[in-house]
C-alpha positions as CSV (number, residue, x, y, z in Angstrom):
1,X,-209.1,47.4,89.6
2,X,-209.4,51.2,89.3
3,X,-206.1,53.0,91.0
4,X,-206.5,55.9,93.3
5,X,-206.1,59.3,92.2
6,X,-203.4,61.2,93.1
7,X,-204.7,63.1,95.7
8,X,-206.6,60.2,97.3
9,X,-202.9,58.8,98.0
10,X,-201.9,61.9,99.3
11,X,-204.7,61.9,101.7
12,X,-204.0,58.3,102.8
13,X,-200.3,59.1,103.4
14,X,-200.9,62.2,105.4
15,X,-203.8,59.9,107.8
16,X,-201.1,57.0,108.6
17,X,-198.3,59.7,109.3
18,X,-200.8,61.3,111.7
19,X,-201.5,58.4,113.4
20,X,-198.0,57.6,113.5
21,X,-197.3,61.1,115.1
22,X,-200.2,60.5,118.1
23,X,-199.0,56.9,118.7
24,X,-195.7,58.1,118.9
25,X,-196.6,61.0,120.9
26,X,-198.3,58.6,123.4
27,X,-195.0,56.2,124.3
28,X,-192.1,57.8,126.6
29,X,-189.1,58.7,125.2
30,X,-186.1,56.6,124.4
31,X,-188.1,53.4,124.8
32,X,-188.5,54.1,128.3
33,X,-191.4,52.1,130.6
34,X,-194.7,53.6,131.2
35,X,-195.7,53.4,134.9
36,X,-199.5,53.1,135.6
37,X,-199.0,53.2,139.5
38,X,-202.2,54.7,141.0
39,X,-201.1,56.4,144.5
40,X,-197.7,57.6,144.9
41,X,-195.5,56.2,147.3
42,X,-193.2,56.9,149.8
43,X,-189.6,55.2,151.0
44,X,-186.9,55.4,153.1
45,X,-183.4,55.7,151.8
46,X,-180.3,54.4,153.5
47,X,-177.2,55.4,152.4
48,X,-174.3,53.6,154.1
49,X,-170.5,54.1,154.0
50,X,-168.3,51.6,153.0
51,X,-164.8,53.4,152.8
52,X,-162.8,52.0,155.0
53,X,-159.1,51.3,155.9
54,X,-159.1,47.4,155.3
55,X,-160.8,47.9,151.8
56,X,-159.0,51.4,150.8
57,X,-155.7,51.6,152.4
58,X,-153.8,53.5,149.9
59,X,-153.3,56.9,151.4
60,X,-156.6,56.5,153.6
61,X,-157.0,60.0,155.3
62,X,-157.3,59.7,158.5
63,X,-156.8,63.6,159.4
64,X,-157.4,66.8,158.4
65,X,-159.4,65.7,157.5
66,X,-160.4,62.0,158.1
67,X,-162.3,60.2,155.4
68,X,-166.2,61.1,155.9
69,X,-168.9,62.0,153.7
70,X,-171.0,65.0,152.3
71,X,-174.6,65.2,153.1
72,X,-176.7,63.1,150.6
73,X,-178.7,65.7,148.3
74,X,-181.5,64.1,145.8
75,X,-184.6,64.5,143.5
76,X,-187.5,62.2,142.7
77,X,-188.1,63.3,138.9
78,X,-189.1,62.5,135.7
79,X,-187.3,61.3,132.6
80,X,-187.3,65.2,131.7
81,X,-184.2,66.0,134.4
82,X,-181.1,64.4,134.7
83,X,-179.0,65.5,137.8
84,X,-176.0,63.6,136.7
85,X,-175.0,61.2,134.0
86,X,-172.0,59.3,133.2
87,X,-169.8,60.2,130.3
88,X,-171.6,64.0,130.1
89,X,-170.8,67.7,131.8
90,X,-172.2,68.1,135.0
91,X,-173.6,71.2,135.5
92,X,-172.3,74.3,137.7
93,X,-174.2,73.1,140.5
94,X,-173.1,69.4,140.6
95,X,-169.6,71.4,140.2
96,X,-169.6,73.2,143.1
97,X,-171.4,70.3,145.4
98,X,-168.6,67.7,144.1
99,X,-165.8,70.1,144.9
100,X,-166.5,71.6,147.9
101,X,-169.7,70.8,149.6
102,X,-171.4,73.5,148.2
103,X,-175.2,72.5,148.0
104,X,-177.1,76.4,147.2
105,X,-176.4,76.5,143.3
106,X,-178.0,72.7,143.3
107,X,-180.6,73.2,145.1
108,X,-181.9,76.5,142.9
109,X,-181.2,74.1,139.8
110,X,-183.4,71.4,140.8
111,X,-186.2,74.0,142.0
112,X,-185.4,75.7,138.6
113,X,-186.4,72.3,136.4
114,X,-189.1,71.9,138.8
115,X,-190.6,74.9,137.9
116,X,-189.9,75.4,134.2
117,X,-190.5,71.4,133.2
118,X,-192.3,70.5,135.9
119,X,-190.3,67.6,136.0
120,X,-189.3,67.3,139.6
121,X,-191.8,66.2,142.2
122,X,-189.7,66.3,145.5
123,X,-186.2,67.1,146.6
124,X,-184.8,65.1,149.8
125,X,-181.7,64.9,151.4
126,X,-179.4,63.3,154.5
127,X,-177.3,64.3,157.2
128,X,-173.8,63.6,156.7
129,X,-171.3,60.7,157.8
130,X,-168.9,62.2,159.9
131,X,-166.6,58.8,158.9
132,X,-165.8,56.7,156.0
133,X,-167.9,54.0,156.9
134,X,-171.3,54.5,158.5
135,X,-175.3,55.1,158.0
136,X,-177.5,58.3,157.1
137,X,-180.5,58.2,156.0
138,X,-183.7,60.1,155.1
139,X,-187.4,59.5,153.4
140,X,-188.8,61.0,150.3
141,X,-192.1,60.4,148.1
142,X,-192.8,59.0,144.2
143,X,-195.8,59.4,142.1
144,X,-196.1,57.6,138.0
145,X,-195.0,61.1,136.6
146,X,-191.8,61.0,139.1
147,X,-190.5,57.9,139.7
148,X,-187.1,58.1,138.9
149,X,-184.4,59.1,142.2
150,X,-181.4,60.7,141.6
151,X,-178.9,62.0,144.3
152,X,-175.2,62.6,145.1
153,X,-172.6,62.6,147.7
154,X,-169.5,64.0,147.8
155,X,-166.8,62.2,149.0
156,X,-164.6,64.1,151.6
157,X,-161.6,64.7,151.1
158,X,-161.7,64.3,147.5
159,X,-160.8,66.9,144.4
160,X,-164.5,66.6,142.6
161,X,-165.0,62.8,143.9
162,X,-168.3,61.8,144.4
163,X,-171.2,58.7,144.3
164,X,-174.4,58.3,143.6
165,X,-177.1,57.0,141.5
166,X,-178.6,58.8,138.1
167,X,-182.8,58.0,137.5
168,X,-182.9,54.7,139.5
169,X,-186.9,53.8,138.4
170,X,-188.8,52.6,141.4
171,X,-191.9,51.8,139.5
172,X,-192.6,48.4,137.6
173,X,-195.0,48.7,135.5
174,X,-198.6,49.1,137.6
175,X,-197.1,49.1,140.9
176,X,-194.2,50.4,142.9
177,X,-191.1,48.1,143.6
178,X,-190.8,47.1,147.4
179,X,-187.2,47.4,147.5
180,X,-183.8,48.7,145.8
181,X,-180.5,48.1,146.7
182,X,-177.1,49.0,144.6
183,X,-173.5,49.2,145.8
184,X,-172.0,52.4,144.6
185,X,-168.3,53.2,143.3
186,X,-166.3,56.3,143.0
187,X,-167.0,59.0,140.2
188,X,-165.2,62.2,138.6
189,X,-166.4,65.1,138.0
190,X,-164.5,66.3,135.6
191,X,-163.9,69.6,136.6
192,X,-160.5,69.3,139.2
193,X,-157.4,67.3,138.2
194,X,-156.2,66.2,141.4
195,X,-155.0,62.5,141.7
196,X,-155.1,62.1,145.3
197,X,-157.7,62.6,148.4
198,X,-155.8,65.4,149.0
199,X,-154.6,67.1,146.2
200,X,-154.3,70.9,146.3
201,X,-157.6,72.3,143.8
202,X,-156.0,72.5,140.0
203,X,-159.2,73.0,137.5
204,X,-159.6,70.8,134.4
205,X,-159.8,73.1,131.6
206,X,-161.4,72.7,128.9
207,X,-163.5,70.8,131.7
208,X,-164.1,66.8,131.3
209,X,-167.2,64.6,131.2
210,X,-168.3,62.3,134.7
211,X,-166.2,58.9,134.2
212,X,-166.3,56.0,136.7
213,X,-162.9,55.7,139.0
214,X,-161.5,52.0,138.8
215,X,-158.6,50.0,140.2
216,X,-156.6,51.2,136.8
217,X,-158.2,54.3,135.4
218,X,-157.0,57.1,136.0
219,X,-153.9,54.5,135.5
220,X,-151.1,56.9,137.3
221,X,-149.4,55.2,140.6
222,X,-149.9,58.4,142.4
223,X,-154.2,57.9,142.4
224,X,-155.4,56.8,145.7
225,X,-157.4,54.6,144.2
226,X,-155.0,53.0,141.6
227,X,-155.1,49.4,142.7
228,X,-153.4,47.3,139.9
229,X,-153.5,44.4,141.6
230,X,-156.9,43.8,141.4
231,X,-159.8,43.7,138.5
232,X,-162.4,46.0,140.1
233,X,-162.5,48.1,143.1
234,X,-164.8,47.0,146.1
235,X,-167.8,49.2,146.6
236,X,-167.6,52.0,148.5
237,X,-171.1,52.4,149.5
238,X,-174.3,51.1,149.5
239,X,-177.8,52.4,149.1
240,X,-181.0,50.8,149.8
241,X,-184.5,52.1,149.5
242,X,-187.3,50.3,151.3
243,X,-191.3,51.2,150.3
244,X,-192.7,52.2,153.4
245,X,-196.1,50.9,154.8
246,X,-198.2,52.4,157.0
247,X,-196.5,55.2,159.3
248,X,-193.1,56.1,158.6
249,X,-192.4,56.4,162.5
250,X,-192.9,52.7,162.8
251,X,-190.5,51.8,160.0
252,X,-187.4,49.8,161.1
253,X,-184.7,48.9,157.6
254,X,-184.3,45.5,157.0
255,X,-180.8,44.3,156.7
256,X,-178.6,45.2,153.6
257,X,-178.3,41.7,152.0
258,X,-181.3,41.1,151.1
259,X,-183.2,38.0,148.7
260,X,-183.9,39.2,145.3
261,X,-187.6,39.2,144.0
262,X,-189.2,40.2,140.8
263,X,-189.9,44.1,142.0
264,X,-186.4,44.3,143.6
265,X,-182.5,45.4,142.9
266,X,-180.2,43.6,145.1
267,X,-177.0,43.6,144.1
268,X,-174.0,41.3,145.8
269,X,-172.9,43.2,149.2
270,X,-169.5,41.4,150.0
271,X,-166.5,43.1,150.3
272,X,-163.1,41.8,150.6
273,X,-159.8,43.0,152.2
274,X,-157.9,44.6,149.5
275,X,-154.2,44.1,149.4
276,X,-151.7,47.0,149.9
277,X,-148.2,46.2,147.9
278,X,-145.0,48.1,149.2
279,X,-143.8,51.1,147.5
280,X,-140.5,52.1,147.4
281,X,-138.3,55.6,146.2
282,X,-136.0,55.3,143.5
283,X,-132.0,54.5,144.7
284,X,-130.0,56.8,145.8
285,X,-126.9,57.6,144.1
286,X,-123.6,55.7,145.5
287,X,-121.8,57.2,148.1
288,X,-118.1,57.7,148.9
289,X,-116.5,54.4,148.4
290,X,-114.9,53.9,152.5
291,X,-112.0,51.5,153.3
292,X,-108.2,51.1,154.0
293,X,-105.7,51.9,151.0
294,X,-104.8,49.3,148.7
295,X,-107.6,47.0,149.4
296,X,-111.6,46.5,148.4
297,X,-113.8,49.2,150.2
298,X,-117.3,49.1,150.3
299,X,-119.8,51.9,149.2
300,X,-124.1,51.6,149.9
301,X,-126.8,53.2,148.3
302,X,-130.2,54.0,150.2
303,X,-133.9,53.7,149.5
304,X,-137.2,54.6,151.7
305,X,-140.6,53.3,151.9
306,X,-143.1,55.7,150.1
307,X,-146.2,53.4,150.6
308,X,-146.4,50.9,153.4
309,X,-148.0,47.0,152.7
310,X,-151.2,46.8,154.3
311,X,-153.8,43.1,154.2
312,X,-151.0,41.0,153.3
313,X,-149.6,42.8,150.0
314,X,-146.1,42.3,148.9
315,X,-143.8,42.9,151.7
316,X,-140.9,46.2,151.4
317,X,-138.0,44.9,149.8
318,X,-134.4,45.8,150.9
319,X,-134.0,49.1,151.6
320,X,-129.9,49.7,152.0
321,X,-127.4,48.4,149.6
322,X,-123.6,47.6,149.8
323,X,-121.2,47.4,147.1
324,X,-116.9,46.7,147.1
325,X,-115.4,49.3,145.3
326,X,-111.7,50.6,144.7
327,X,-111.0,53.7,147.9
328,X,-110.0,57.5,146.2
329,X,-108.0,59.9,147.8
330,X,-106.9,57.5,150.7
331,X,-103.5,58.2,152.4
């Protein structure tokens, strides 16, 4: 059998790394799906507010102000944009929206990607919940080259606290799923330091990445939502998107728990009471030992409530103690 000359080789390797090149050229990035939907479609998203008193009691605001959220701000986009994603830097915008409210510098970043990538098809957004726990909710549009939904709200008060969902893909494949529903926790945005709803604003600097807040991270008692008691926090909203059908007007959202099918995301919707244990203040030191001369007097020592139980958590313990002691200084 006669080998192949040298550049005949050459000429075969440089055809299969072409090929290689267009296939690869042809598949999304990072493995991602390929959605083949033909008309784009449109939904109605439902954002609803979970936090309240029973499931969040530690340090619950109720004024100045009261718990309540942000208007909801989003994007339907390609794989090319990223809004927000866990464990990375959010951008000035996202900086200014989590810490104050502050939607202009997000809006001109989205429109920015829009133009330069073209990877944003639509921005959409919500009124916002004057409470911790209520409904607002708003419709937006997807096409195959922009299926992925991304938005944010801020929660209020809160030092750079926010929820939300990063490139949720409502496509499956050739056709568009009929319904998504996630429960959503609290995140950080890395860029205040506060530990409480209403901490006072103290940057992070050098400035941190968005982590997830959990019953034990940040683990500091003074977090409003360090719960130690219990393995994971409750969600603290709840989105659902429904594919619309027909005219949008005539639309009515089906209730949250809903059955799961193949083209759906429905997660569990329960939440449970969380229990509030007391908190108490270091002792005070002893004071003047009291009592006739040449006999036992008594001295006490004093404590106050810093947090009180709430939903059956451990009850305050004693909160004055007594001691006999030997009277100074009597007559």
């Amino acid at each position: 059998m006669e080998n192949p000359s040298p550049a005949a080789a050459l000429g075969k390797a440089l055809c299969a790394l072409l090929l290689a090149t267009l296939g690869a050229a042809g598949q999304p990035l990072g493995g991602e799906s390929v959605c083949s939907a033909r008309a784009p479609a449109k939904y109605s998203i439902t954002f609803t507010g979970k936090w309240s008193q029973t499931a969040f009691p530690k340090q619950y605001p109720l004024f100045r102000p009261p718990a309540q959220w942000s208007s909801l701000l989003g994007a339907a986009h390609s794989s090319d944009y990223s809004m927000w994603r866990k464990n990375q830097y959010v951008s000035n915008g996202l900086r200014d929206f989590a810490e104050r409210g502050e939607a202009w510098a997000l809006m001109k970043e989205i429109e920015a990607a829009g133009e330069a990538l073209q990877s944003v098809h639509a921005v959409f957004s919500a009124p916002a919940v004057p409470s911790g726990t209520g409904q607002t909710s708003a419709e937006l549009e997807v096409q195959r080259r922009h299926s992925l939904v991304s938005f944010v709200v801020r929660i209020v008060p809160s030092p750079d606290w926010f929820v939300g969902v990063d490139s949720l893909d409502l496509c499956d494949g050739d056709r568009w799923r009929e319904q998504a529903a996630l429960d959503l926790y609290p995140y950080d945005a890395g860029t205040d330091s506060g530990f409480t709803f209403s901490s006072p604003n103290f940057a992070t600097i050098p400035q941190d990445t968005v982590t997830e807040i959990t019953s034990s991270s940040p683990s500091h008692p003074a977090n409003s939502f360090y719960y130690p008691r219990l393995k994971a926090l409750p969600p603290i909203a709840r989105v659902t998107l429904v594919r619309l059908r027909q005219s949008p007007r005539a639309f009515i959202p089906p209730a949250p728990v809903l059955p799961s099918r193949d083209n759906e995301i429905v997660d569990s919707a329960s939440v449970p009471e969380t229990p509030l244990d007391c908190e108490v203040s270091l002792w005070s030191s002893w004071g003047l030992c009291g009592g006739p001369c040449g006999r036992l007097g008594t001295k006490s020592r004093t404590r106050y409530v810093r947090v009180q139980p709430a939903n059956n958590g451990s009850p305050c313990p004693e909160l004055e103690e007594e001691a006999e002691c030997v009277p100074d200084n009597c007559v």
